[in-house]
mmCIF file as Biopython writes it, N, C-alpha, C and O atoms, coordinates in Angstrom:
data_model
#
loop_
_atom_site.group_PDB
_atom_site.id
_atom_site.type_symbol
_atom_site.label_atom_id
_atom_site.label_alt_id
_atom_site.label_comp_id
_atom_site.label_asym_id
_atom_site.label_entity_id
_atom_site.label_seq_id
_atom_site.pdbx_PDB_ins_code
_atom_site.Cartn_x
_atom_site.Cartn_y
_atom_site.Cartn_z
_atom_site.occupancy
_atom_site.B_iso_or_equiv
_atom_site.auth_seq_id
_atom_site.auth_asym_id
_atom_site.pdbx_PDB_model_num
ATOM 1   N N  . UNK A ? 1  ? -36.302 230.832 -6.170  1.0 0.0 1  A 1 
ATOM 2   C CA . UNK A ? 1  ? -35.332 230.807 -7.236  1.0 0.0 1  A 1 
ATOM 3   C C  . UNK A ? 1  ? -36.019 230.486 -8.569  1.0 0.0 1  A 1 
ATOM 4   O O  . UNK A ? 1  ? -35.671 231.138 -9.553  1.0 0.0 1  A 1 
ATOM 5   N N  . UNK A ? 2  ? -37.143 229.362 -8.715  1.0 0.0 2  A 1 
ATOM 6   C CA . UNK A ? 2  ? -37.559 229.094 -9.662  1.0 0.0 2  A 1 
ATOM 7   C C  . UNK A ? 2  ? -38.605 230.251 -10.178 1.0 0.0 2  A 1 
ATOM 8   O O  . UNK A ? 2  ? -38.403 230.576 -11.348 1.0 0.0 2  A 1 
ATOM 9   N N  . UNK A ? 3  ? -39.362 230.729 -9.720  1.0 0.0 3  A 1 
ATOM 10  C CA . UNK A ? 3  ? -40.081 232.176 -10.196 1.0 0.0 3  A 1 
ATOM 11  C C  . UNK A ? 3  ? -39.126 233.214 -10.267 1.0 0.0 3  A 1 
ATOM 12  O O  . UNK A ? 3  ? -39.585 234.099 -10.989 1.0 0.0 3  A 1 
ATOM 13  N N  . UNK A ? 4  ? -37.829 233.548 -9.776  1.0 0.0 4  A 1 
ATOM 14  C CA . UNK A ? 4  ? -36.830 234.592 -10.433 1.0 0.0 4  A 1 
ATOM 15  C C  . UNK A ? 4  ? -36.679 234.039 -11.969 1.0 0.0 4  A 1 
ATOM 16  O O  . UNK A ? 4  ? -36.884 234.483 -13.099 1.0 0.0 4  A 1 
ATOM 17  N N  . UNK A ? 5  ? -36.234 232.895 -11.416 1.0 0.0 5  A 1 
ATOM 18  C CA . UNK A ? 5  ? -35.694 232.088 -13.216 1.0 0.0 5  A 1 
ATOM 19  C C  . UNK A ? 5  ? -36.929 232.361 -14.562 1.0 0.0 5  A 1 
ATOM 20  O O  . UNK A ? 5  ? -36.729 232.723 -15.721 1.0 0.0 5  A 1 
ATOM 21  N N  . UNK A ? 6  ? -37.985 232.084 -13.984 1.0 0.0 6  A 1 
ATOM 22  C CA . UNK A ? 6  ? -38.779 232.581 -15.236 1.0 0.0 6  A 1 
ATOM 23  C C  . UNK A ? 6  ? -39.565 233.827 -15.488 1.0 0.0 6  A 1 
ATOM 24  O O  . UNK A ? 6  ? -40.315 233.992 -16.450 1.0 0.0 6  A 1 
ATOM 25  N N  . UNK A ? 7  ? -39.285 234.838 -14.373 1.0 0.0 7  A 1 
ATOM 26  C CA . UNK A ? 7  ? -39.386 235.984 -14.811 1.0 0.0 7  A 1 
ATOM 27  C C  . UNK A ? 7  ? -38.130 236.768 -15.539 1.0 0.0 7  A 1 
ATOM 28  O O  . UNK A ? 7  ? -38.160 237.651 -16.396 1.0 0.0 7  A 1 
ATOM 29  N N  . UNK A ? 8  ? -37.092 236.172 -14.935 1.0 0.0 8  A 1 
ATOM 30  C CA . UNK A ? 8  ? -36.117 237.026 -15.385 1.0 0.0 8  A 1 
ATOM 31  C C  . UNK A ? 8  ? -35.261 236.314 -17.038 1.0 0.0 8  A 1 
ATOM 32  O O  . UNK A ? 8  ? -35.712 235.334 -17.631 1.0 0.0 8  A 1 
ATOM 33  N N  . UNK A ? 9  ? -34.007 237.094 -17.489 1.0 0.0 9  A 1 
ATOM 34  C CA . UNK A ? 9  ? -33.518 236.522 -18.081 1.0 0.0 9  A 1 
ATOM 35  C C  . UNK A ? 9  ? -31.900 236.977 -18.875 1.0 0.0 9  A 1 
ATOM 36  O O  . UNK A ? 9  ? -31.825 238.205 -18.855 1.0 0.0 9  A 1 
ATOM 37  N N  . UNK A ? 10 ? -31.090 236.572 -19.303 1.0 0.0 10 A 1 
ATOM 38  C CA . UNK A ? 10 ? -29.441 236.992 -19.941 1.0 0.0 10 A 1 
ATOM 39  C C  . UNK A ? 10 ? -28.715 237.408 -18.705 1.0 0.0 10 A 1 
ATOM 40  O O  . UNK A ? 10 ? -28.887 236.759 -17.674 1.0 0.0 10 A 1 
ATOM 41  N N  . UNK A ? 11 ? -27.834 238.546 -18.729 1.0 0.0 11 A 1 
ATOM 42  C CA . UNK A ? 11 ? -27.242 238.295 -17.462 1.0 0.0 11 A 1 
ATOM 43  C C  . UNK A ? 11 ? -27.781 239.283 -15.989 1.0 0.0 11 A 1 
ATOM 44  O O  . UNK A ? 11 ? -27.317 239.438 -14.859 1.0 0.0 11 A 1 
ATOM 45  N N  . UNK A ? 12 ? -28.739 239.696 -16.572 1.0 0.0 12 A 1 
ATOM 46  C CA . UNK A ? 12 ? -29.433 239.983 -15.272 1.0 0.0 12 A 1 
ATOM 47  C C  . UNK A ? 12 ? -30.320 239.192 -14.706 1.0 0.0 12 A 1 
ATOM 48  O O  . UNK A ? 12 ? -30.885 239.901 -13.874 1.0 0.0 12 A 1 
ATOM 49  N N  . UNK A ? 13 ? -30.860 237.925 -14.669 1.0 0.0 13 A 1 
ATOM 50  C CA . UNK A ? 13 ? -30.955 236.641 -14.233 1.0 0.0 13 A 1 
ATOM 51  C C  . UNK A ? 13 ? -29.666 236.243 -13.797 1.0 0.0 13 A 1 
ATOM 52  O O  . UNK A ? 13 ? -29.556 235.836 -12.641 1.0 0.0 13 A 1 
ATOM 53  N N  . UNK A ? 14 ? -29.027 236.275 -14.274 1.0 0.0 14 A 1 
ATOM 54  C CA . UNK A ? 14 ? -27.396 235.317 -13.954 1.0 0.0 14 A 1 
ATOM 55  C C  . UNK A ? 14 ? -26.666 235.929 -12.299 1.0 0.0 14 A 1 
ATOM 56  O O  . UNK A ? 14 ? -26.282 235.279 -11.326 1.0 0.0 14 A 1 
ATOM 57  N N  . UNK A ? 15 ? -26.700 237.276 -12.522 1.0 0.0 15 A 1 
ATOM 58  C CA . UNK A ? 15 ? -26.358 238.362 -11.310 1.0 0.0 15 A 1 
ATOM 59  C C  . UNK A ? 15 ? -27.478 238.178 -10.065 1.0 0.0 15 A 1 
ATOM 60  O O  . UNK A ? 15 ? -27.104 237.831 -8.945  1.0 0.0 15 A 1 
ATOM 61  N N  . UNK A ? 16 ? -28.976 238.464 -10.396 1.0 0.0 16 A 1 
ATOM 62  C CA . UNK A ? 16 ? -30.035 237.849 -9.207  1.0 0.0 16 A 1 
ATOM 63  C C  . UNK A ? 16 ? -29.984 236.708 -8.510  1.0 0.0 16 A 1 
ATOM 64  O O  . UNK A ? 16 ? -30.116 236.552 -7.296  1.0 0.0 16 A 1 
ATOM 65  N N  . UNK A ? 17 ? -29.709 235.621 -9.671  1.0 0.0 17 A 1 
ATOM 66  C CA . UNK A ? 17 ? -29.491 234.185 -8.670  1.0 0.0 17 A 1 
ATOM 67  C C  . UNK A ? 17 ? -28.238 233.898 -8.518  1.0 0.0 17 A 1 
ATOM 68  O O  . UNK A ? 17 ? -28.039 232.705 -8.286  1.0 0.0 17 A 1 
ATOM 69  N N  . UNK A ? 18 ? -26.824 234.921 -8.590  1.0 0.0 18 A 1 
ATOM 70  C CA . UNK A ? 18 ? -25.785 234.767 -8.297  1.0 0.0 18 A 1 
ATOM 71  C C  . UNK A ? 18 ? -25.852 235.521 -7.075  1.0 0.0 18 A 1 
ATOM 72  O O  . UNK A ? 18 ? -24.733 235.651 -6.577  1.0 0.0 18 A 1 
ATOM 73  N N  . UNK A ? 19 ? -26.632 235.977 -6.522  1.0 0.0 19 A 1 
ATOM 74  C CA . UNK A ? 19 ? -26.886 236.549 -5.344  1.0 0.0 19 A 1 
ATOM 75  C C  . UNK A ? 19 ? -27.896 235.988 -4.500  1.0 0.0 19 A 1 
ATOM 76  O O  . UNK A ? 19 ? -28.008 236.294 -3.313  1.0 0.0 19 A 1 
ATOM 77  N N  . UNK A ? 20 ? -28.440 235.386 -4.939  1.0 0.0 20 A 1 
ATOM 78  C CA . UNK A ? 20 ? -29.126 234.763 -3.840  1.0 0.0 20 A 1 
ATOM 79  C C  . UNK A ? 20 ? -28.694 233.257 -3.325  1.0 0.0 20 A 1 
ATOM 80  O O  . UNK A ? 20 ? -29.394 232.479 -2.677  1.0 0.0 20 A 1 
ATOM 81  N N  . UNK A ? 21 ? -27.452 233.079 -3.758  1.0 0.0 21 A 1 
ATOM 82  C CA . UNK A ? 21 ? -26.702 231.660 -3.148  1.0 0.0 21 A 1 
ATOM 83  C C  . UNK A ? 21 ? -26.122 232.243 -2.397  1.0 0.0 21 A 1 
ATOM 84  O O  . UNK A ? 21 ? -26.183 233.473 -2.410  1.0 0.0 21 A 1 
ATOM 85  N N  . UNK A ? 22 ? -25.014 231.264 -1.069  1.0 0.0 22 A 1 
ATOM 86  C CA . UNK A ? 22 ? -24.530 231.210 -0.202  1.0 0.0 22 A 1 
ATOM 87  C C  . UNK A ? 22 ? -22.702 231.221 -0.884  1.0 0.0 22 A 1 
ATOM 88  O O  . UNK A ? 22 ? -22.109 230.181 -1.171  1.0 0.0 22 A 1 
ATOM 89  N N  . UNK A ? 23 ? -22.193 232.392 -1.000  1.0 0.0 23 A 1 
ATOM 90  C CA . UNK A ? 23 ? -20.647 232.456 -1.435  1.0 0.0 23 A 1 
ATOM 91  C C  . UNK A ? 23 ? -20.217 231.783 -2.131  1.0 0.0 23 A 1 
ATOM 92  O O  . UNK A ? 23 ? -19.978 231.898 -3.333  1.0 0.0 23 A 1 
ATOM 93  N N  . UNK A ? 24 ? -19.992 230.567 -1.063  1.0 0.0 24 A 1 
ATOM 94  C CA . UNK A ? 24 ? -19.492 229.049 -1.227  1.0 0.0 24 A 1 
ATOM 95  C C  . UNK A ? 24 ? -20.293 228.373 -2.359  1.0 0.0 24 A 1 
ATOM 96  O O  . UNK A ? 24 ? -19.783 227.583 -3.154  1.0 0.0 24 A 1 
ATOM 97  N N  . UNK A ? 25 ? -21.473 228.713 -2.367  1.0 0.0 25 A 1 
ATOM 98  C CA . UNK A ? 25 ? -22.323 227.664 -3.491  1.0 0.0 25 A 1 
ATOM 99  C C  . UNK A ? 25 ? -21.970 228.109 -4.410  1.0 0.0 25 A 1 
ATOM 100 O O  . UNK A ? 25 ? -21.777 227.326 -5.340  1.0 0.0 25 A 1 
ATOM 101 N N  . UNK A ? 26 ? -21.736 229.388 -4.611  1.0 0.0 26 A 1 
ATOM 102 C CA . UNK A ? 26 ? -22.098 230.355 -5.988  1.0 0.0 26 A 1 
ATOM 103 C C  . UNK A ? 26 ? -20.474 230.138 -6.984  1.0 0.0 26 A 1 
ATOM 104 O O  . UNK A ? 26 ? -20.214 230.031 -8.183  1.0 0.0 26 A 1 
ATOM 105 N N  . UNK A ? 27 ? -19.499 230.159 -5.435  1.0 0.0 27 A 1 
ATOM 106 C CA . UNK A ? 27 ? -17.749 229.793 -6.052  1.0 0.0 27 A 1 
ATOM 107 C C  . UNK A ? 27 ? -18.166 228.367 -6.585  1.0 0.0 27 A 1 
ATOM 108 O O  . UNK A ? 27 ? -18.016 228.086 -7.774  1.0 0.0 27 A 1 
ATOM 109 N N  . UNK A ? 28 ? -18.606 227.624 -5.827  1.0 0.0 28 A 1 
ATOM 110 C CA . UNK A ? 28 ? -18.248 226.035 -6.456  1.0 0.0 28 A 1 
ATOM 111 C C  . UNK A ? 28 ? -19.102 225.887 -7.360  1.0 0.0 28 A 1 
ATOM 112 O O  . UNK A ? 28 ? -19.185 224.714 -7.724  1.0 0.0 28 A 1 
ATOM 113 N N  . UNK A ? 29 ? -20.011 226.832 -8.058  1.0 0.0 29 A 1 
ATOM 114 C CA . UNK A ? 29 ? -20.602 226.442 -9.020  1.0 0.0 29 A 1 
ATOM 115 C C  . UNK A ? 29 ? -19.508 227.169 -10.215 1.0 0.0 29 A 1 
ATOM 116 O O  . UNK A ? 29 ? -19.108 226.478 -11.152 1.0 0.0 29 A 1 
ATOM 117 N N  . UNK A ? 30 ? -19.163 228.348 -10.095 1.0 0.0 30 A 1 
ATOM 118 C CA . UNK A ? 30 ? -18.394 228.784 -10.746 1.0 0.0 30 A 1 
ATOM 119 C C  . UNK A ? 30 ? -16.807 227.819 -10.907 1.0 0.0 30 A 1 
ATOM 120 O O  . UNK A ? 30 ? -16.473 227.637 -12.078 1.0 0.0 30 A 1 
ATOM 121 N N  . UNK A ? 31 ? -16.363 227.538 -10.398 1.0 0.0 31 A 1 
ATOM 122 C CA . UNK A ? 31 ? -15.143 226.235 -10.251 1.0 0.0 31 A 1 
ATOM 123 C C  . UNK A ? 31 ? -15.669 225.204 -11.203 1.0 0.0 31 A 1 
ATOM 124 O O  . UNK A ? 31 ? -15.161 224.942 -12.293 1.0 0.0 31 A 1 
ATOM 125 N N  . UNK A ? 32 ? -16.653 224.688 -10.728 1.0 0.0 32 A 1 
ATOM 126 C CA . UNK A ? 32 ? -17.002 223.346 -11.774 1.0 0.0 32 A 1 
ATOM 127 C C  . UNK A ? 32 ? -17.244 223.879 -13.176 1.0 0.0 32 A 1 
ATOM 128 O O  . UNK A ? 32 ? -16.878 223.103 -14.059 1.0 0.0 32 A 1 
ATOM 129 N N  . UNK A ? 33 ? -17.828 225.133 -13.621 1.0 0.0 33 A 1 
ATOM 130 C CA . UNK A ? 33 ? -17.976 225.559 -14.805 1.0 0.0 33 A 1 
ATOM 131 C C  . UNK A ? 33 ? -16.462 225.836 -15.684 1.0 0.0 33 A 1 
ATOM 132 O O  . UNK A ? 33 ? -16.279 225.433 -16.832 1.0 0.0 33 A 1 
ATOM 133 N N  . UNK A ? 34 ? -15.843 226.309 -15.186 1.0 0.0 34 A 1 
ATOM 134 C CA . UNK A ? 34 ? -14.292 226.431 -15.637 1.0 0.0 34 A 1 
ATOM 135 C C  . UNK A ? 34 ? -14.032 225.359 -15.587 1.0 0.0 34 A 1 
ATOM 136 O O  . UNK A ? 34 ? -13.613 225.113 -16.719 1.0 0.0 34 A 1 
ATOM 137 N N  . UNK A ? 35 ? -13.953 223.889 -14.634 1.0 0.0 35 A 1 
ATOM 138 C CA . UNK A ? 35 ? -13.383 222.752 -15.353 1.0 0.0 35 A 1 
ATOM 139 C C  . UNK A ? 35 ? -13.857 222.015 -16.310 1.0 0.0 35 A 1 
ATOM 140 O O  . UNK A ? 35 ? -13.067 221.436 -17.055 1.0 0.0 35 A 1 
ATOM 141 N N  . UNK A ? 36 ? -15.435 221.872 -16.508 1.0 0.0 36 A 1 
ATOM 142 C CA . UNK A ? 36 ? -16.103 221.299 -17.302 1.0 0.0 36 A 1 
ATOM 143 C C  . UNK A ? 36 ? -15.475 221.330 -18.873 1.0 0.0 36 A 1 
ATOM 144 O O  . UNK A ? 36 ? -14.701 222.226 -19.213 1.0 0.0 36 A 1 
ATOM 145 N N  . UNK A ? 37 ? -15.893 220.259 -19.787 1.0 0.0 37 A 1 
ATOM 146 C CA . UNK A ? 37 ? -15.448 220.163 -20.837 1.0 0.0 37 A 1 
ATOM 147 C C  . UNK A ? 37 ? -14.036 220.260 -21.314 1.0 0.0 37 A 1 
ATOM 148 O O  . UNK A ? 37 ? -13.239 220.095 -20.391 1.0 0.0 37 A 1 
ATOM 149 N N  . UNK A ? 38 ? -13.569 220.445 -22.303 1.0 0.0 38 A 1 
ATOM 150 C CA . UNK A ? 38 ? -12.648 220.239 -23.207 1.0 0.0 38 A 1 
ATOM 151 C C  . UNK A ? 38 ? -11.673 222.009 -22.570 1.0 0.0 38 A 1 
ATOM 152 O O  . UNK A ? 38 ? -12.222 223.110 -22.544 1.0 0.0 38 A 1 
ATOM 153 N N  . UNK A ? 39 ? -10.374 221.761 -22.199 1.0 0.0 39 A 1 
ATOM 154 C CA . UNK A ? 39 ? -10.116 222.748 -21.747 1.0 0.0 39 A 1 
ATOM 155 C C  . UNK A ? 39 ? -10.397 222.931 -20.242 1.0 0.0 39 A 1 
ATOM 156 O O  . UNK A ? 39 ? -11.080 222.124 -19.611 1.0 0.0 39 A 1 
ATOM 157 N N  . UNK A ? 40 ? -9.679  224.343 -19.545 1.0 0.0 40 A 1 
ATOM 158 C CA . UNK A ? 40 ? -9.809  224.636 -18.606 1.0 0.0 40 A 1 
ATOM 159 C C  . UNK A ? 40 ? -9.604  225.838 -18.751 1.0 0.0 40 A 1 
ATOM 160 O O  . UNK A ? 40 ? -8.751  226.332 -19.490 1.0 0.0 40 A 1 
ATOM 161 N N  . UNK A ? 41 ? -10.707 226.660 -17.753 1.0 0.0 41 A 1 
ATOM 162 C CA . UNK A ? 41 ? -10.237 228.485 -17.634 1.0 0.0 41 A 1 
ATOM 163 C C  . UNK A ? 41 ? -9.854  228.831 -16.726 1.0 0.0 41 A 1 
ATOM 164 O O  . UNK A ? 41 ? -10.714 228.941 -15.852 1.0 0.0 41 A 1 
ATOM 165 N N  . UNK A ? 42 ? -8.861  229.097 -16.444 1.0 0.0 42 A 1 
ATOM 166 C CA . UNK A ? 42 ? -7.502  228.834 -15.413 1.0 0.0 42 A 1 
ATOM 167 C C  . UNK A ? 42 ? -7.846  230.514 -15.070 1.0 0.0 42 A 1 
ATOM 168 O O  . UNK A ? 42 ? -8.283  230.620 -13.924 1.0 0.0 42 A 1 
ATOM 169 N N  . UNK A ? 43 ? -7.776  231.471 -15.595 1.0 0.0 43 A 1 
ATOM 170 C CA . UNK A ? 43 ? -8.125  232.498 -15.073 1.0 0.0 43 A 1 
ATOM 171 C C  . UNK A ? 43 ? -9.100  232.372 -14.028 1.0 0.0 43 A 1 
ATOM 172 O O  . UNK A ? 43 ? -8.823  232.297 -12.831 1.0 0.0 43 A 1 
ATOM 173 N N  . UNK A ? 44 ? -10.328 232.350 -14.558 1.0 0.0 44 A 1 
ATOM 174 C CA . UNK A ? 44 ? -11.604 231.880 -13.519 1.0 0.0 44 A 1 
ATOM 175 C C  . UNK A ? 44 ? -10.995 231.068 -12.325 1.0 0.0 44 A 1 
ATOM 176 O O  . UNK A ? 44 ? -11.397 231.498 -11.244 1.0 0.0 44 A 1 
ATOM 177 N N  . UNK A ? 45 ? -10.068 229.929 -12.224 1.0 0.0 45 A 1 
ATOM 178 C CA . UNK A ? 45 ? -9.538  229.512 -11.257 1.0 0.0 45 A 1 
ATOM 179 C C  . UNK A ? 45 ? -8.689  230.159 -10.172 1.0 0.0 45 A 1 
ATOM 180 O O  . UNK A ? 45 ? -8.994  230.184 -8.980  1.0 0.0 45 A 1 
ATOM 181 N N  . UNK A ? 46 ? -7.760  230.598 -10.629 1.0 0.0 46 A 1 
ATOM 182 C CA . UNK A ? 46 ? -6.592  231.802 -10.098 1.0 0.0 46 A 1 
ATOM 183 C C  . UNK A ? 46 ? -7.801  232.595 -9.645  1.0 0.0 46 A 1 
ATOM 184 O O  . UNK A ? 46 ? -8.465  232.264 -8.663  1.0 0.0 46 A 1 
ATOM 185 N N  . UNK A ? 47 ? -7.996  233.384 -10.206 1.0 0.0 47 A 1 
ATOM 186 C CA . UNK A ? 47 ? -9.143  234.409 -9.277  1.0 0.0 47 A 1 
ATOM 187 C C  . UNK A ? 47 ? -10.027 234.253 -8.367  1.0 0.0 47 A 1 
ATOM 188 O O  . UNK A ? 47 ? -10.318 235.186 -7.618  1.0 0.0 47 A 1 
ATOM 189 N N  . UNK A ? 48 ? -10.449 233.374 -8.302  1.0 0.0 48 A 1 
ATOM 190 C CA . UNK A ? 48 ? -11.252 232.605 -7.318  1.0 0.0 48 A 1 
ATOM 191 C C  . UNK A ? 48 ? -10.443 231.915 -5.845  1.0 0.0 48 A 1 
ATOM 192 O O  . UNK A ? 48 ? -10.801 232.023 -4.673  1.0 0.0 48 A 1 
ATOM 193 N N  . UNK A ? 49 ? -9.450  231.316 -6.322  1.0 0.0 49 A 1 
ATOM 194 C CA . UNK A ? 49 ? -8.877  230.501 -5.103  1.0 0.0 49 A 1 
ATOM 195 C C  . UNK A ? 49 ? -7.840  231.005 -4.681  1.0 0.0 49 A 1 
ATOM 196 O O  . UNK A ? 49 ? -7.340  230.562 -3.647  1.0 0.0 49 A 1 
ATOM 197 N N  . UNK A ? 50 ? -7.069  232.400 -5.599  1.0 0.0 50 A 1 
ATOM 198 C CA . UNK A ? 50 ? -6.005  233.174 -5.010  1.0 0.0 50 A 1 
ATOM 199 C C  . UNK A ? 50 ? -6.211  234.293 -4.160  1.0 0.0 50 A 1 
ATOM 200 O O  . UNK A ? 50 ? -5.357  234.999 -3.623  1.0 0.0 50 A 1 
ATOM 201 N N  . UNK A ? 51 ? -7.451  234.369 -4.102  1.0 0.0 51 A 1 
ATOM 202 C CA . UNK A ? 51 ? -8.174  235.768 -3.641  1.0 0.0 51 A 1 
ATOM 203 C C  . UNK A ? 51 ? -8.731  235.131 -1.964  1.0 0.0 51 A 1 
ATOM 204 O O  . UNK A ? 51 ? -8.913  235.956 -1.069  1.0 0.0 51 A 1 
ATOM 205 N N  . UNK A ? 52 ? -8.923  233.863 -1.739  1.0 0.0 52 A 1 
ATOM 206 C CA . UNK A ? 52 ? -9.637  233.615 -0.830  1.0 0.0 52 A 1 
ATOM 207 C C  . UNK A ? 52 ? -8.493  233.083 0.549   1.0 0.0 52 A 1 
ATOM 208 O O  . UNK A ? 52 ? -7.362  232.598 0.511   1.0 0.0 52 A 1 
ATOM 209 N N  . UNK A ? 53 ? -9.263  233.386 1.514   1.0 0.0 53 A 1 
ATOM 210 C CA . UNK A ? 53 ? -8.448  232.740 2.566   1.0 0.0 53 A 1 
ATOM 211 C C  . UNK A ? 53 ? -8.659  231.211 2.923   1.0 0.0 53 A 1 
ATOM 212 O O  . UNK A ? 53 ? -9.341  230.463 2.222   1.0 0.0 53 A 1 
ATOM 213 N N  . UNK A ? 54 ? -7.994  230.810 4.105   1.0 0.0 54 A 1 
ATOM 214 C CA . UNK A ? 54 ? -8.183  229.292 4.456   1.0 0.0 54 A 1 
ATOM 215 C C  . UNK A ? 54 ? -9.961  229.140 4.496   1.0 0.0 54 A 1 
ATOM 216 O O  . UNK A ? 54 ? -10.539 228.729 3.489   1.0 0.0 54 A 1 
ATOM 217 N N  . UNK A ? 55 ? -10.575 229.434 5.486   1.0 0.0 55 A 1 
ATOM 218 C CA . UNK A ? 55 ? -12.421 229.299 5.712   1.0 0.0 55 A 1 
ATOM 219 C C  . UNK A ? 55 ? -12.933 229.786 4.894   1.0 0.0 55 A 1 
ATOM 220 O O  . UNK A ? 55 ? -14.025 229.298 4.603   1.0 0.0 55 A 1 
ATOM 221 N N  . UNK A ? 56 ? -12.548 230.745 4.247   1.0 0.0 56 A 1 
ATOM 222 C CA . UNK A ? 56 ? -13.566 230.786 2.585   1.0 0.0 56 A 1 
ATOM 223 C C  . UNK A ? 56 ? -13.110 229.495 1.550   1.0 0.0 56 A 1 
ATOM 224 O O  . UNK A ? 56 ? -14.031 228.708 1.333   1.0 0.0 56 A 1 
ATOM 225 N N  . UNK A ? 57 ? -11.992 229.227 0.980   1.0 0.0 57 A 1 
ATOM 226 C CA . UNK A ? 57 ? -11.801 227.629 0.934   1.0 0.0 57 A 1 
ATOM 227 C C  . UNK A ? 57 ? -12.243 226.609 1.525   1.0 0.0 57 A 1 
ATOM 228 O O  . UNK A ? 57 ? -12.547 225.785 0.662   1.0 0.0 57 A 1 
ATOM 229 N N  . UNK A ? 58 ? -12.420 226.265 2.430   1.0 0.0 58 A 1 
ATOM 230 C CA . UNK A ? 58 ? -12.807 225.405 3.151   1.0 0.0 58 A 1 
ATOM 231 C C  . UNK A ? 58 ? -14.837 225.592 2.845   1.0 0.0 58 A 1 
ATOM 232 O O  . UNK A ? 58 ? -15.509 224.561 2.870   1.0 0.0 58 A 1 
ATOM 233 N N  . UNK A ? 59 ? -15.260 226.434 2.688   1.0 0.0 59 A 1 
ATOM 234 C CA . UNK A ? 59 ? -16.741 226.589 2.615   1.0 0.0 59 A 1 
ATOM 235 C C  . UNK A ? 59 ? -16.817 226.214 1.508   1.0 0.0 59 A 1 
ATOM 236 O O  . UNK A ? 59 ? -17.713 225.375 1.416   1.0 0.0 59 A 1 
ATOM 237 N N  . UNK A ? 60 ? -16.113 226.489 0.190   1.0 0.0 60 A 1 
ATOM 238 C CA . UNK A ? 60 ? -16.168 226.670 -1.070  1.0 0.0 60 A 1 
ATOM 239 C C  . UNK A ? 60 ? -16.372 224.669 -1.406  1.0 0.0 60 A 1 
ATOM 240 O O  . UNK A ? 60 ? -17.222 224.018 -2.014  1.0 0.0 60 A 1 
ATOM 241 N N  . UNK A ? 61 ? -15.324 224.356 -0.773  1.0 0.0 61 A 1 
ATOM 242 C CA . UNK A ? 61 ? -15.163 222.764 -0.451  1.0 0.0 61 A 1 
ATOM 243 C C  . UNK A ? 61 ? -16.178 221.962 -0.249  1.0 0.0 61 A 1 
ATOM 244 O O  . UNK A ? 61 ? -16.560 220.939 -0.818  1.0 0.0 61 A 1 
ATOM 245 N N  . UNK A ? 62 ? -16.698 222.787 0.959   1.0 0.0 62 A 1 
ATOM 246 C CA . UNK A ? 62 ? -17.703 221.905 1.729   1.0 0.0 62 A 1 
ATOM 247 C C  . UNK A ? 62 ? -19.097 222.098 0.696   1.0 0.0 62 A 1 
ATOM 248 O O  . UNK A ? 62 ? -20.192 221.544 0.599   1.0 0.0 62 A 1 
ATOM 249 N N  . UNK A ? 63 ? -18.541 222.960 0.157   1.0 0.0 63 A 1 
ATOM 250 C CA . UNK A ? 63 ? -20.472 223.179 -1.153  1.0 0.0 63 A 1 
ATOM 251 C C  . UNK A ? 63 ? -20.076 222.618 -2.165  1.0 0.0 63 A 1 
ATOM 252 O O  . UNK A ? 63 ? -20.969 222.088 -2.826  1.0 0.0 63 A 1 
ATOM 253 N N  . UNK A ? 64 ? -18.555 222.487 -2.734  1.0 0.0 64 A 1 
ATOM 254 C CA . UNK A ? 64 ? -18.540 221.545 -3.931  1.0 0.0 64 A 1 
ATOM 255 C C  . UNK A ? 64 ? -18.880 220.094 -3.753  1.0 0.0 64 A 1 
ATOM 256 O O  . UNK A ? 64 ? -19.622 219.546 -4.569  1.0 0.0 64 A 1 
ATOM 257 N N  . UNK A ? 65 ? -18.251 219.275 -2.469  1.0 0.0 65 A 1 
ATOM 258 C CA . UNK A ? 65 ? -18.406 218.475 -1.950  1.0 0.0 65 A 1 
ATOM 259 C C  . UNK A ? 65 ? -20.301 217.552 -1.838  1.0 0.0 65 A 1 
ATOM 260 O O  . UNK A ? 65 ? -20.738 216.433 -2.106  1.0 0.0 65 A 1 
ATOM 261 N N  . UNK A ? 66 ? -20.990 219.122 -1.179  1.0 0.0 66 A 1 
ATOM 262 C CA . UNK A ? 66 ? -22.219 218.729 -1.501  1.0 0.0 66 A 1 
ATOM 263 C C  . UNK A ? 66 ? -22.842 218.707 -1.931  1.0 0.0 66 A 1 
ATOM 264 O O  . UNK A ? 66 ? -23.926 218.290 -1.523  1.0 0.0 66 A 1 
ATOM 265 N N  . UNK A ? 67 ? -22.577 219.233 -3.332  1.0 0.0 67 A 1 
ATOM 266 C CA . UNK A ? 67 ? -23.037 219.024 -4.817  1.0 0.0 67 A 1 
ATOM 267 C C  . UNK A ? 67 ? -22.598 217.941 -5.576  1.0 0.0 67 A 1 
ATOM 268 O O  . UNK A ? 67 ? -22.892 217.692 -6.745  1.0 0.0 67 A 1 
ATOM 269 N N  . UNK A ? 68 ? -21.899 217.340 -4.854  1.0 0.0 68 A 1 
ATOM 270 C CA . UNK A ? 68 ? -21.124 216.002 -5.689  1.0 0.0 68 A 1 
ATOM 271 C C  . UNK A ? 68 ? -20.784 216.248 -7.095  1.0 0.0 68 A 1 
ATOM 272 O O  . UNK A ? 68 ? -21.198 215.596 -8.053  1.0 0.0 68 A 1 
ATOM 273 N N  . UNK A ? 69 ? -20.012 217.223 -7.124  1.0 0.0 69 A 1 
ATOM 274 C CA . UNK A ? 69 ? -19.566 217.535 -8.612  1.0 0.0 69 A 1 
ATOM 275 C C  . UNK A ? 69 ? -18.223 216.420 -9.251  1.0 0.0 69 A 1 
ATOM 276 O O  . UNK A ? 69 ? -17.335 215.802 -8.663  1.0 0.0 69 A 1 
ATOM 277 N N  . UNK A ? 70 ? -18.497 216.505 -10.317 1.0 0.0 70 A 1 
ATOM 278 C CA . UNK A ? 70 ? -17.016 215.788 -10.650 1.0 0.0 70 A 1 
ATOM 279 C C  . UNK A ? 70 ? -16.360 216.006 -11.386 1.0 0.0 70 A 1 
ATOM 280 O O  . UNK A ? 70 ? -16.802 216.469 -12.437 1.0 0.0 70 A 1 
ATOM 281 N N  . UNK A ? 71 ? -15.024 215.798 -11.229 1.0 0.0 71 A 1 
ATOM 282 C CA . UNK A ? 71 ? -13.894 216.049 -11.885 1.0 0.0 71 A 1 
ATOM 283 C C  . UNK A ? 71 ? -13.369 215.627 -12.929 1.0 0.0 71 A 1 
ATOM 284 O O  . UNK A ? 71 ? -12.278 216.066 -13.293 1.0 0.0 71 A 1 
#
């Protein structure tokens, strides 16, 4: 990941190492970015958690969880 990161760069970096995570990592990184700061992007939310079933939730969980992100 770290030699993609500095060869690559803008959003074709962003798409490579959005592909080389595990679903779940890649949603709960995307989740915490929409809550972060001032505001919320509720779109980014809805799309993400309306689209998914129970065990894709539940994975999404278990990777936010082990990132210890916060709210």
């Amino acid at each position: 990941m770290e030699d993609l990161e500095s060869e690559l760069s803008g959003k074709f970096q962003d798409l490579i190492l959005a592909l080389m995570l595990p679903p779940g990592d890649y949603l709960a990184k995307e989740l915490n970015r929409a809550m972060e700061g001032m505001g919320t992007d509720e779109h980014t939310l809805v799309e993400i958690l309306c689209t998914k079933n129970n065990r894709e939730i539940k994975d999404i969980v278990d990777a936010y969880e082990k990132r210890k992100y916060s709210l």
